[in-house]
C-alpha positions as YAML, in Angstrom:
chain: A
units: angstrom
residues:
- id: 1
  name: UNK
  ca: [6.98, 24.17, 3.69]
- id: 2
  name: UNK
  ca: [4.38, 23.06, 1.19]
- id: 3
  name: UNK
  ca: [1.61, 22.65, 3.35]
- id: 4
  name: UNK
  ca: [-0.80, 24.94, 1.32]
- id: 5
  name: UNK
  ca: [-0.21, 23.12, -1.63]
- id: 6
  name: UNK
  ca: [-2.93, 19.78, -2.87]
- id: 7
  name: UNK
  ca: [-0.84, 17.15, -1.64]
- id: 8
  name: UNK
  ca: [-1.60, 13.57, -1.65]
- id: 9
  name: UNK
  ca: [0.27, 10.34, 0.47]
- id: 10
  name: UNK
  ca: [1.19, 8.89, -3.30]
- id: 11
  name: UNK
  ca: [3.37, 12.41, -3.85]
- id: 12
  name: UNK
  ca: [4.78, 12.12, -0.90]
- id: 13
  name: UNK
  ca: [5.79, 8.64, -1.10]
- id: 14
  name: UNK
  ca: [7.03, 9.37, -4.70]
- id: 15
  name: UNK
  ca: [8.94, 12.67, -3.25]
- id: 16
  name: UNK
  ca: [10.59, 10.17, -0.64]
- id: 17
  name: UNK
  ca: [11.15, 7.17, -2.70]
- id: 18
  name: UNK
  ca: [9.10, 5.12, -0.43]
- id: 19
  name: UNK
  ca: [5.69, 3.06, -0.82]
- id: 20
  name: UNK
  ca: [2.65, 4.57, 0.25]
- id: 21
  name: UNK
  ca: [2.54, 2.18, 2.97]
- id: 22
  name: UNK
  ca: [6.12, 2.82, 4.53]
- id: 23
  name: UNK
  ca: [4.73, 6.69, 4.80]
- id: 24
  name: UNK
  ca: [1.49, 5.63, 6.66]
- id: 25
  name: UNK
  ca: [3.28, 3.88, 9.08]
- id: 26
  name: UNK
  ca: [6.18, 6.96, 8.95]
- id: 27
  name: UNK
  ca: [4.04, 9.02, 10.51]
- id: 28
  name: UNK
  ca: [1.84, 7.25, 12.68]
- id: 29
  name: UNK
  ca: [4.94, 5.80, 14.33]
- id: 30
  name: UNK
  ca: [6.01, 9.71, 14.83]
- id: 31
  name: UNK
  ca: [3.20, 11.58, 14.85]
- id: 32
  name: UNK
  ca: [0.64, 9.17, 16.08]
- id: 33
  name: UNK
  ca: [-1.53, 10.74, 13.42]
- id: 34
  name: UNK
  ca: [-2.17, 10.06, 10.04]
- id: 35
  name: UNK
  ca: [-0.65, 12.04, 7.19]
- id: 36
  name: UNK
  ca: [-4.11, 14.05, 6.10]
- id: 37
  name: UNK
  ca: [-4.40, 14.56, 10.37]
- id: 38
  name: UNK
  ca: [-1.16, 15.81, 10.53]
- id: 39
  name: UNK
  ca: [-1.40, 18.11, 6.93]
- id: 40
  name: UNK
  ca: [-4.69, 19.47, 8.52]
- id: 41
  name: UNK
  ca: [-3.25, 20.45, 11.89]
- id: 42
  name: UNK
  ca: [-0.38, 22.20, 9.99]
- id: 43
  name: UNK
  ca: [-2.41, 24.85, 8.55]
- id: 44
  name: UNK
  ca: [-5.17, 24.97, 10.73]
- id: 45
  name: UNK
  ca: [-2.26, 26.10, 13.24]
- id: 46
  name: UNK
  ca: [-1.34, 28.39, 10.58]
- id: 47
  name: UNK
  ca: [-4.55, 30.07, 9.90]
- id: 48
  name: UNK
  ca: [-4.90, 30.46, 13.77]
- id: 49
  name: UNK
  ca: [-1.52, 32.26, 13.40]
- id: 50
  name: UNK
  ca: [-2.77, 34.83, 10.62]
- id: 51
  name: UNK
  ca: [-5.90, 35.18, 12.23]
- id: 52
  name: UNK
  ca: [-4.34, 36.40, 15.43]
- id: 53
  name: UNK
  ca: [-1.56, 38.43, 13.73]
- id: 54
  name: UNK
  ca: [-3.04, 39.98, 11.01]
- id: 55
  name: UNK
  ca: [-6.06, 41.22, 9.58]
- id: 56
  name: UNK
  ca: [-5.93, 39.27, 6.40]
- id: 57
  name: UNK
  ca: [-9.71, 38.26, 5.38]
- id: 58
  name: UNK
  ca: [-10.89, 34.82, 6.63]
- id: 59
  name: UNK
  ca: [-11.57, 33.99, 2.22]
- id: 60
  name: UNK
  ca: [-7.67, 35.06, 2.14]
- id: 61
  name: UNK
  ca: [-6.19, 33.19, 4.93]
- id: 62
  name: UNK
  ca: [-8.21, 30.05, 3.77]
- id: 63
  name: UNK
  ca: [-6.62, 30.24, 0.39]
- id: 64
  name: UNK
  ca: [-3.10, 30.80, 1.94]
- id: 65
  name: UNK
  ca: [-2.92, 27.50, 4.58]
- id: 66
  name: UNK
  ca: [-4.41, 25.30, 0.99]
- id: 67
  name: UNK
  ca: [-7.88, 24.82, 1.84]
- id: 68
  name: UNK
  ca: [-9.80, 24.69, -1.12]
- id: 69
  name: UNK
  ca: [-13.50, 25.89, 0.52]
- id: 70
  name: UNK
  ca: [-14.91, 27.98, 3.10]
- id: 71
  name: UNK
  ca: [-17.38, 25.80, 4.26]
- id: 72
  name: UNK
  ca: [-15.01, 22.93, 5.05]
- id: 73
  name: UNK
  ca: [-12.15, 25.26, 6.04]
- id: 74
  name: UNK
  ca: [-14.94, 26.79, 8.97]
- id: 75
  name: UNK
  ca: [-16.42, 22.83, 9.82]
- id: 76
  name: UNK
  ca: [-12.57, 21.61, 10.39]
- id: 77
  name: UNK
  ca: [-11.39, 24.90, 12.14]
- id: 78
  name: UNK
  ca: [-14.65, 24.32, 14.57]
- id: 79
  name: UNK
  ca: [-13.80, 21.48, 15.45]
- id: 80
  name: UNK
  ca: [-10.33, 21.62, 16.05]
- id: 81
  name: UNK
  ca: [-10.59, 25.09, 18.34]
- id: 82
  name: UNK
  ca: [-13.84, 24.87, 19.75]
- id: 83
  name: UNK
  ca: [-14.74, 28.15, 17.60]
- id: 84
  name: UNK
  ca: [-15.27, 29.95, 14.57]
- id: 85
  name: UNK
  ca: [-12.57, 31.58, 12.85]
- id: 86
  name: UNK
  ca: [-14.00, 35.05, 13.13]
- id: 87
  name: UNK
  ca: [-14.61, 34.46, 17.25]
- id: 88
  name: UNK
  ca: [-11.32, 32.79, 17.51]
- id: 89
  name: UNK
  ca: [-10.08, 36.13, 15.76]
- id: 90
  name: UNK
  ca: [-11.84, 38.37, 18.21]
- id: 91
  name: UNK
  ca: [-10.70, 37.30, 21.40]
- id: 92
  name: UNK
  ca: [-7.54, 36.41, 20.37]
- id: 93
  name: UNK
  ca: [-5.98, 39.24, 18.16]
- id: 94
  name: UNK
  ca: [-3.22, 41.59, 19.09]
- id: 95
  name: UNK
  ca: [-4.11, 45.29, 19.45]
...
């Protein structure tokens, strides 16, 4: 529920009185993914979400899922769906 906030593996492990270690392992063992991986998926999934069900600006949804640039935000979200955010809105959107 906080994905959009900065988080880092040390709050986490503070948040669940673990080591930074035990969390690594955590969630590779569940997710088979890393924590940044995993925080990453979560709101690019998210953005994909507001892209297709709203028509929120690209500068605004990027701000809501707790990326902190537009260049890197665009880079990750190409990579991950094969598009740009502003094609992936386009033939994906709701009328």
């Amino acid at each position: 529920q906080n994905f959009d906030k900065d988080i880092s593996l040390k709050q986490l492990a503070d948040h669940l009185y673990m080591s930074e270690s035990s969390v690594r392992r955590m969630f590779k063992r569940h997710y088979t993914e890393s924590f940044s991986q995993h925080l990453k998926k979560i709101r690019l999934n998210v953005a994909c979400d507001l892209l297709m069900t709203t028509n929120l600006p690209v500068s605004l949804i990027i701000e809501k899922v707790g990326f902190d640039n537009q260049a890197n935000f665009n880079r990750q979200f190409k990579a991950y769906k094969r598009v740009t955010p502003k094609v992936y809105r386009e033939s994906t959107q709701r009328t």
